[in-house]
C-alpha positions as CSV (number, residue, x, y, z in Angstrom):
1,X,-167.1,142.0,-26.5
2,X,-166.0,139.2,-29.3
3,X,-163.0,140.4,-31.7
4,X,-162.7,138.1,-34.5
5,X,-159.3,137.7,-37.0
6,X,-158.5,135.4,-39.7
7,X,-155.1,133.9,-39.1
8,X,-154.0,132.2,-42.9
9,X,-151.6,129.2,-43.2
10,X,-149.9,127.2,-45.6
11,X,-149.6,123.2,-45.2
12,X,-146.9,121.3,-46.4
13,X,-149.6,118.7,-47.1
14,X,-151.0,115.5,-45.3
15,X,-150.0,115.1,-41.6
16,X,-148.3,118.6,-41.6
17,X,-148.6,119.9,-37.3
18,X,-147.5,123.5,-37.5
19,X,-147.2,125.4,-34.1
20,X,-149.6,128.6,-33.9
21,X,-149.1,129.2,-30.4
22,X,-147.5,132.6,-30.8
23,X,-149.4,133.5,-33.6
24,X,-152.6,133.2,-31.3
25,X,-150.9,134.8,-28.8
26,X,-150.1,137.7,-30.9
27,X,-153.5,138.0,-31.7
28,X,-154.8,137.9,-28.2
29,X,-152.0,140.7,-27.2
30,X,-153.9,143.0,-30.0
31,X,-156.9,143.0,-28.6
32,X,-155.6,143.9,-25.4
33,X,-157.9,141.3,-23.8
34,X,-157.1,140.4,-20.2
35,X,-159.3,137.9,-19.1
36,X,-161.7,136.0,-21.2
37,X,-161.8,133.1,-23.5
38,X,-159.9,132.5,-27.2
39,X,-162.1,130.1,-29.7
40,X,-159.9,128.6,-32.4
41,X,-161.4,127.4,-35.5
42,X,-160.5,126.0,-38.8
43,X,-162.6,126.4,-41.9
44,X,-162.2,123.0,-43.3
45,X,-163.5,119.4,-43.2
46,X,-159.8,118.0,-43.7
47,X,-158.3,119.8,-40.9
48,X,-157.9,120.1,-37.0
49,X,-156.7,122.2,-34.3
50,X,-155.4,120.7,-31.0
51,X,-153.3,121.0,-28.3
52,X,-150.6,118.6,-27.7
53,X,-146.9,119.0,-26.6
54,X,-144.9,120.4,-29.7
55,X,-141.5,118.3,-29.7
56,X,-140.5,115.8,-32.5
57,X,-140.9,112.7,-31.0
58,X,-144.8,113.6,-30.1
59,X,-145.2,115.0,-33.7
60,X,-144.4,111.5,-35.2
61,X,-146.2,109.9,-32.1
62,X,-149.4,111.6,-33.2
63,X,-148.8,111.5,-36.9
64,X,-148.2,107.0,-36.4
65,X,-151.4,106.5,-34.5
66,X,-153.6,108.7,-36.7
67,X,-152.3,105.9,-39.7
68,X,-153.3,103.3,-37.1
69,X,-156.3,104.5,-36.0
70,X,-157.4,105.7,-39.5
71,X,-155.7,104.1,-42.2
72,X,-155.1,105.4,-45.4
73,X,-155.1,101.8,-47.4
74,X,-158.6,100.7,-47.0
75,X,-161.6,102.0,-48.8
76,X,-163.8,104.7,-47.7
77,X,-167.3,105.5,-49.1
78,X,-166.7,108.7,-49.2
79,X,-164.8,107.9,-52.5
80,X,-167.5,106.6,-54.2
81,X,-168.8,109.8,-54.6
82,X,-165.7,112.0,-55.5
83,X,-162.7,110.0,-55.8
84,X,-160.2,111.8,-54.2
85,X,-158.0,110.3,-52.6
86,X,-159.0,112.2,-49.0
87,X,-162.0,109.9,-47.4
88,X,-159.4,109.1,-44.1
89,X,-159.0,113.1,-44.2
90,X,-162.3,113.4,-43.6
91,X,-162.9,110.5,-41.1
92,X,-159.5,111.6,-39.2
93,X,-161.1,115.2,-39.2
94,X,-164.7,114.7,-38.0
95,X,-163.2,112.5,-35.1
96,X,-160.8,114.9,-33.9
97,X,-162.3,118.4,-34.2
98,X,-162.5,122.1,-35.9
99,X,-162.6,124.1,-32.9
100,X,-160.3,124.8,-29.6
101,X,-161.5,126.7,-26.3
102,X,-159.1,128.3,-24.2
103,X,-159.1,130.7,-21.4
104,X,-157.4,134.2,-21.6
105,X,-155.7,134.7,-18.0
106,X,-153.9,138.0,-17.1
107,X,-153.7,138.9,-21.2
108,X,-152.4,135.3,-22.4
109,X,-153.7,131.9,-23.4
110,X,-154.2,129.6,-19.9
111,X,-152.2,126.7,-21.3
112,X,-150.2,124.4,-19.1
113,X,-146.3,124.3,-19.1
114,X,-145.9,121.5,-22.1
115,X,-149.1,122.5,-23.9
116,X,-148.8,124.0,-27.5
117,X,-152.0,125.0,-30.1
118,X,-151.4,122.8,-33.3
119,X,-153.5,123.2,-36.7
120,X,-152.8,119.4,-37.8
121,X,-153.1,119.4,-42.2
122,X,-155.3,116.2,-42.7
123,X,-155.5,116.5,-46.2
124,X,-153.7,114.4,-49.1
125,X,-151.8,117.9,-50.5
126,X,-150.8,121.6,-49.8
127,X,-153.7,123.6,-49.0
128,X,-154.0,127.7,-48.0
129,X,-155.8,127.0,-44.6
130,X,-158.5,129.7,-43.3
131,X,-158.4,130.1,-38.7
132,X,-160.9,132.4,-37.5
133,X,-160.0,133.3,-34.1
134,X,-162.5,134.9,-31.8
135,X,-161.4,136.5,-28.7
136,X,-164.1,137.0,-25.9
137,X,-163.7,139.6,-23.3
């Protein structure tokens, strides 16, 4: 069996990590799943979802390396074509990733002790974000 919901977000904008632990909980407790597997996905090419410990000093950990790694001031090809502003939104996307896997275990997400589910906004402003969330039983 393979229940699918839509969880909907609002980013602050570029580099916003928002915690959806409990909202993918919440979903997996509706479904009454007890064993099984969660797949997380975001519908975008400027966004990711991770897992990572949620704490503040990790948050801007992740959010410094991701300028380092990916910088923002140097061109992009990808602007050639549709000058936006976004071509290290994409790069930073495609290297990271749209979907997470995680087992179900006795009716809750297998995740270890410091381990939170992040949706990570990679784009240059505020966007309504789409998650489809498929539990499998």
């Amino acid at each position: 069996m393979i229940i699918t919901k839509e969880l909907k977000l609002s980013s602050e904008g570029e580099l916003n990590i928002i915690n959806i632990t409990d909202r993918i909980d919440d979903i997996i407790r509706e479904t009454s799943v007890r064993n099984g597997a969660c797949l997380i996905f975001t519908r975008s090419s400027t966004s990711t979802v991770t897992v990572m410990e949620f704490e503040p000093g990790l948050v801007s950990d992740v959010k410094a390396a991701l300028e380092r790694l990916f910088p923002k001031n140097i061109p992009y090809e990808h602007e050639k074509k549709w000058h936006d502003g976004n071509g290290h939104s994409h790069v930073r996307a495609s290297m990271m990733k749209p979907d997470l896997y995680v087992p179900i275990l006795n009716g809750s997400l297998a995740l270890g002790t410091w381990q939170q589910i992040v949706f990570i906004e990679l784009d240059i402003r505020a966007r309504e974000r789409s998650i489809i969330v498929q539990v499998i039983s």
